[in-house]
MARBATI-818504 format. One record per atom (N, C-alpha, C): residue number from 1; residue in one letter; chain; atom name; x, y, z. Coordinates in nm, 4 decimals. Example, Ala and Ser with C-alpha at 12.3 -4.5 7.8 and 13.67 -1.06 7.14 Angstrom:
2
PT   num   residu   chaine   atome         xx         yy         zz
PT     1        a        A       N     1.3190    -0.5690     0.7800
PT     1        a        A      CA     1.2300    -0.4500     0.7800
PT     1        a        A       C     1.3200    -0.3300     0.7800
PT     2        s        A       N     1.2850    -0.2250     0.7080
PT     2        s        A      CA     1.3670    -0.1060     0.7140
PT     2        s        A       C     1.2900     0.0030     0.7870
! end
This chain:
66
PT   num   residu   chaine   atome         xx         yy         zz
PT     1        x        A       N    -0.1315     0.1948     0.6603
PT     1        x        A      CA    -0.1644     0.1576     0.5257
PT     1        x        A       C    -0.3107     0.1949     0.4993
PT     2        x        A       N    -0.3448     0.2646     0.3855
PT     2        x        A      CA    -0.4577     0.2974     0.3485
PT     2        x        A       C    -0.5590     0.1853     0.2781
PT     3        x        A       N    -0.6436     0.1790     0.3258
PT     3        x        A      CA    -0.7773     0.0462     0.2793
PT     3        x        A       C    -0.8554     0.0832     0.1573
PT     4        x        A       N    -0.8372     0.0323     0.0481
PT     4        x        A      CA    -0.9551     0.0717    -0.0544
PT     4        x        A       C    -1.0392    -0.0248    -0.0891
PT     5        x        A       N    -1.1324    -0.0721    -0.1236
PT     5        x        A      CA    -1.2018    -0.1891    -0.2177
PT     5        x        A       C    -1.2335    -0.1003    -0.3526
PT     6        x        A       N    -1.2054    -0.1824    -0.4877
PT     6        x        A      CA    -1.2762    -0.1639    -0.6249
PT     6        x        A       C    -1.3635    -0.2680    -0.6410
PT     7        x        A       N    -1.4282    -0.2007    -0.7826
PT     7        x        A      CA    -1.5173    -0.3286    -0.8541
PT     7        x        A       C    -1.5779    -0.2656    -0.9608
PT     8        x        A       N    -1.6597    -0.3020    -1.0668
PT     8        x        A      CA    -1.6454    -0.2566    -1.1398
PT     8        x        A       C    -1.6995    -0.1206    -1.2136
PT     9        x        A       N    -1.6858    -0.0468    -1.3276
PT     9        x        A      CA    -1.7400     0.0428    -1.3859
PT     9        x        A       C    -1.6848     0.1779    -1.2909
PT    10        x        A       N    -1.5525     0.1956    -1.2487
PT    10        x        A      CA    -1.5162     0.3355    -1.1776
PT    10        x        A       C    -1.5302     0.2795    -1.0165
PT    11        x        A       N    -1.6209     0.1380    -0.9725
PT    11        x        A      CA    -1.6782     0.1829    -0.8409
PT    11        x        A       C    -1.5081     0.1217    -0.7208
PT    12        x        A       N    -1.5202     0.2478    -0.6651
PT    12        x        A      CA    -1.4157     0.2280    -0.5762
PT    12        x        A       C    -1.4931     0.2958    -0.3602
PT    13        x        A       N    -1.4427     0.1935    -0.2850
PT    13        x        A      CA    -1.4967     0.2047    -0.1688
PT    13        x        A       C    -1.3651     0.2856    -0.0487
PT    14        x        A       N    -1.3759     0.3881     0.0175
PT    14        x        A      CA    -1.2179     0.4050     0.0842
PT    14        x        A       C    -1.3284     0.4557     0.2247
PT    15        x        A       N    -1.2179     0.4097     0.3351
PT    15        x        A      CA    -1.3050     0.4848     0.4848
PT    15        x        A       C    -1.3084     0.5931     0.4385
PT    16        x        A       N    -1.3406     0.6793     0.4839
PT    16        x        A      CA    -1.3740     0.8637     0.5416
PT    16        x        A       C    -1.3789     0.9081     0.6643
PT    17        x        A       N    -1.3835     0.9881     0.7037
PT    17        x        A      CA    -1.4489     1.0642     0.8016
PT    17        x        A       C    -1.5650     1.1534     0.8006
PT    18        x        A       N    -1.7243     1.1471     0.8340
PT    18        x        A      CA    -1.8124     1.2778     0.8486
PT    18        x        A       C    -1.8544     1.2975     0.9321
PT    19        x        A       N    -1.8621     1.4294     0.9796
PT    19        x        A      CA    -1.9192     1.4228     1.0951
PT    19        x        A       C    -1.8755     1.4304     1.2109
PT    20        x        A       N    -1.7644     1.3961     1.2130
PT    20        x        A      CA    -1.6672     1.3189     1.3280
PT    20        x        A       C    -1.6688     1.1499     1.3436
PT    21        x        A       N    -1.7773     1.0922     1.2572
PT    21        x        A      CA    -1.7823     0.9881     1.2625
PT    21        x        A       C    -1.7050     0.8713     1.1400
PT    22        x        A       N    -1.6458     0.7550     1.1215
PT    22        x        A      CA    -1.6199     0.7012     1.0304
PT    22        x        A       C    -1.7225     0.6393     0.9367
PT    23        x        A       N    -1.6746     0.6372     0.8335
PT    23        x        A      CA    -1.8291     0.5897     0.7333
PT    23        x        A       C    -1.6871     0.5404     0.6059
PT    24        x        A       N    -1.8046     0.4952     0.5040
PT    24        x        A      CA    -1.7201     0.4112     0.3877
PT    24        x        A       C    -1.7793     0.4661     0.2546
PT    25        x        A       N    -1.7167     0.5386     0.1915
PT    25        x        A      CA    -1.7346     0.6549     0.1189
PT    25        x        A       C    -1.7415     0.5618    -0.0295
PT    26        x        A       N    -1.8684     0.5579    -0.0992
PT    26        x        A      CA    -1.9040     0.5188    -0.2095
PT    26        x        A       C    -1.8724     0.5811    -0.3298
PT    27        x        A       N    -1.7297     0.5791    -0.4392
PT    27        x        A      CA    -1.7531     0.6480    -0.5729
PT    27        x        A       C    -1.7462     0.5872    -0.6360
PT    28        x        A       N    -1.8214     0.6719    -0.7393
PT    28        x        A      CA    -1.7888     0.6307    -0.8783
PT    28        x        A       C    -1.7578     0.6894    -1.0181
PT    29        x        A       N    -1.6066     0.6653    -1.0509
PT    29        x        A      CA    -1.5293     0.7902    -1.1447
PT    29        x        A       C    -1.4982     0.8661    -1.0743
PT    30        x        A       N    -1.4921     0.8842    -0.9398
PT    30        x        A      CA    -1.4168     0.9585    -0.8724
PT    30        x        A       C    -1.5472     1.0506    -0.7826
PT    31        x        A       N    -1.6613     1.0174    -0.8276
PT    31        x        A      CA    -1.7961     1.0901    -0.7719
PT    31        x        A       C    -1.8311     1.0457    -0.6821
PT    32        x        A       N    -1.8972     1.0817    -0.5335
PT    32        x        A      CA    -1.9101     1.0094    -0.4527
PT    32        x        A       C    -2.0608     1.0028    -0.4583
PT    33        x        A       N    -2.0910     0.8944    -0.4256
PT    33        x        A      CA    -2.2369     0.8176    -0.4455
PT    33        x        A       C    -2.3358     0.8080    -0.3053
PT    34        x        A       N    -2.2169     0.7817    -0.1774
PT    34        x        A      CA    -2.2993     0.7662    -0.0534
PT    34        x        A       C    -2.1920     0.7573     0.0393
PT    35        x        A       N    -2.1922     0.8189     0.1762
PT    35        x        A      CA    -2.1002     0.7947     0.2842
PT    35        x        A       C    -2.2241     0.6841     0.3609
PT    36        x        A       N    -2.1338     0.5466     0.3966
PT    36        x        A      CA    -2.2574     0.4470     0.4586
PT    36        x        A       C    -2.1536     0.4458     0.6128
PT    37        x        A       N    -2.2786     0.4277     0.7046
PT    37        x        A      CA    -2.2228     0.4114     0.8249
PT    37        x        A       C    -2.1952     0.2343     0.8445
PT    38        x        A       N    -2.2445     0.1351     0.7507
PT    38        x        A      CA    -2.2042     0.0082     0.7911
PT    38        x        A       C    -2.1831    -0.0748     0.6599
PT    39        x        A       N    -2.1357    -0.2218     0.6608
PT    39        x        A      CA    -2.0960    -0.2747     0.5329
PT    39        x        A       C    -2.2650    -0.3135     0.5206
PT    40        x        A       N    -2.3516    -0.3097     0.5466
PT    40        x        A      CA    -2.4662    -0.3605     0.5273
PT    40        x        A       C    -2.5387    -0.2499     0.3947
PT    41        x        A       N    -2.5072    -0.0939     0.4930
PT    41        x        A      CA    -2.5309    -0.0188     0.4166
PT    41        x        A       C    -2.4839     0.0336     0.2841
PT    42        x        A       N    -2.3398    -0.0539     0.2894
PT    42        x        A      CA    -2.2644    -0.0529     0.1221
PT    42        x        A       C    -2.3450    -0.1374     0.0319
PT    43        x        A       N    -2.3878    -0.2482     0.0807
PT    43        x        A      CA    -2.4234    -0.3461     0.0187
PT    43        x        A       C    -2.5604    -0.2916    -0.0152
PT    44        x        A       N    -2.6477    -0.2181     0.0200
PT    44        x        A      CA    -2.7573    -0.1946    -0.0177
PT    44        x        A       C    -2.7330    -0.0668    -0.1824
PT    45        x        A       N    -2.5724    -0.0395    -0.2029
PT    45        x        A      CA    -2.5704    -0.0063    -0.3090
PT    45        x        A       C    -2.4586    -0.0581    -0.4029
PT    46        x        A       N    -2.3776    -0.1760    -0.3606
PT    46        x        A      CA    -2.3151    -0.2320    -0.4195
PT    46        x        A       C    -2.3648    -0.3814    -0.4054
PT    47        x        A       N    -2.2825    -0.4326    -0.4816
PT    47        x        A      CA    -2.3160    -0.5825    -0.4823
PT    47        x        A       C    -2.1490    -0.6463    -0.4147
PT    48        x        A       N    -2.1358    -0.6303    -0.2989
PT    48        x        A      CA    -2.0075    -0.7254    -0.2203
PT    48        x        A       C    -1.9448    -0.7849    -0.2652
PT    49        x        A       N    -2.0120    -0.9075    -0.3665
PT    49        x        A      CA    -1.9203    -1.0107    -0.3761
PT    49        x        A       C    -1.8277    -0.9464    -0.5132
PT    50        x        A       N    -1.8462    -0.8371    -0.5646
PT    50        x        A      CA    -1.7623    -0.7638    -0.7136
PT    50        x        A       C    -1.6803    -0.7010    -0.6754
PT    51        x        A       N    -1.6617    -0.6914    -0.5452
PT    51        x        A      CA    -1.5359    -0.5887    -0.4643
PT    51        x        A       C    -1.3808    -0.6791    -0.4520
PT    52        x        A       N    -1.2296    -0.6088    -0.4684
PT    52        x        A      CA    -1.1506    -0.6386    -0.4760
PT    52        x        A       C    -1.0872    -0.5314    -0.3503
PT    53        x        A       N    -1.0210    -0.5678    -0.2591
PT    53        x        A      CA    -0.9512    -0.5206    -0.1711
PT    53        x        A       C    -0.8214    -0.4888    -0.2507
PT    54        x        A       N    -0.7382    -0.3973    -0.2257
PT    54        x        A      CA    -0.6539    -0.3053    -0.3207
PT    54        x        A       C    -0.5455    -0.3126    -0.1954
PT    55        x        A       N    -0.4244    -0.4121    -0.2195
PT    55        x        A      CA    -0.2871    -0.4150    -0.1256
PT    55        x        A       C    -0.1950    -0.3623    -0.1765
PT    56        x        A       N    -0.1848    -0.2313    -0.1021
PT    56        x        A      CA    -0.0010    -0.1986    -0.1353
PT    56        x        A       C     0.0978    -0.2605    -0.0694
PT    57        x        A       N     0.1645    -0.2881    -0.1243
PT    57        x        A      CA     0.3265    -0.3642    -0.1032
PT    57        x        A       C     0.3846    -0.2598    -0.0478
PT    58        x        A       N     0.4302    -0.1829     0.0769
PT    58        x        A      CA     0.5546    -0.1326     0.1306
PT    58        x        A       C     0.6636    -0.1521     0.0759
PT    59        x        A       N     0.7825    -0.0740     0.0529
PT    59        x        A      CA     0.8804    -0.0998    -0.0088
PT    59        x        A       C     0.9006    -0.1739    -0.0712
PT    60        x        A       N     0.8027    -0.2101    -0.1461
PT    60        x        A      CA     0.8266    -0.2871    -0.2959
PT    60        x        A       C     0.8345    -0.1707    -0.4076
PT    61        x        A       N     0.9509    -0.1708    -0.5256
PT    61        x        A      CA     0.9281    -0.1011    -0.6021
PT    61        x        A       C     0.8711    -0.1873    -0.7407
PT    62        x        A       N     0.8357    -0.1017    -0.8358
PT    62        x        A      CA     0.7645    -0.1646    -0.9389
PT    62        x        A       C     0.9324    -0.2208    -1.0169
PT    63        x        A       N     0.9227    -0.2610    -1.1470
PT    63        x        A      CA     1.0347    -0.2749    -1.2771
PT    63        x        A       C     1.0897    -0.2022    -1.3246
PT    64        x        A       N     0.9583    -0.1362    -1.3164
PT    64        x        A      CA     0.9382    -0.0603    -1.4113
PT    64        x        A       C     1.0262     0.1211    -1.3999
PT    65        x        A       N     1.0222     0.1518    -1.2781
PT    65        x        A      CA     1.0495     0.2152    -1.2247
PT    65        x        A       C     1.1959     0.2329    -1.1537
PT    66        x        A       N     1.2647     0.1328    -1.1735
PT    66        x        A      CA     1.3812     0.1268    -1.1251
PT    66        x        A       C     1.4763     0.2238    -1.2191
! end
């Protein structure tokens, strides 16, 4: 399952890879802002507590879609 955090104004957080190393890839509108090597270093450009962790449901389908 893939990990994202949002929050607001476009800003969305997803792992990455650079380097060979893992980092937590900062965009916004789809622009990327900063690859940070720690949540410390997110936080020095986000504000934490505005973040929403983003759960997909496995074989759940929508209503809508049926």
């Amino acid at each position: 399952m893939d990990r994202r955090w949002v929050g607001p104004e476009g800003l969305e957080i997803v792992p990455a890879v650079r380097a060979g190393q893992q980092v937590l890839r900062i965009r916004r509108h789809g622009w990327i802002v900063a690859d940070c090597f720690s949540v410390e270093a997110v936080a020095m450009h986000v504000d934490l507590a505005e973040l929403c962790e983003v759960v997909d449901f496995m074989g759940r389908t929508s209503s809508h879609h049926r």
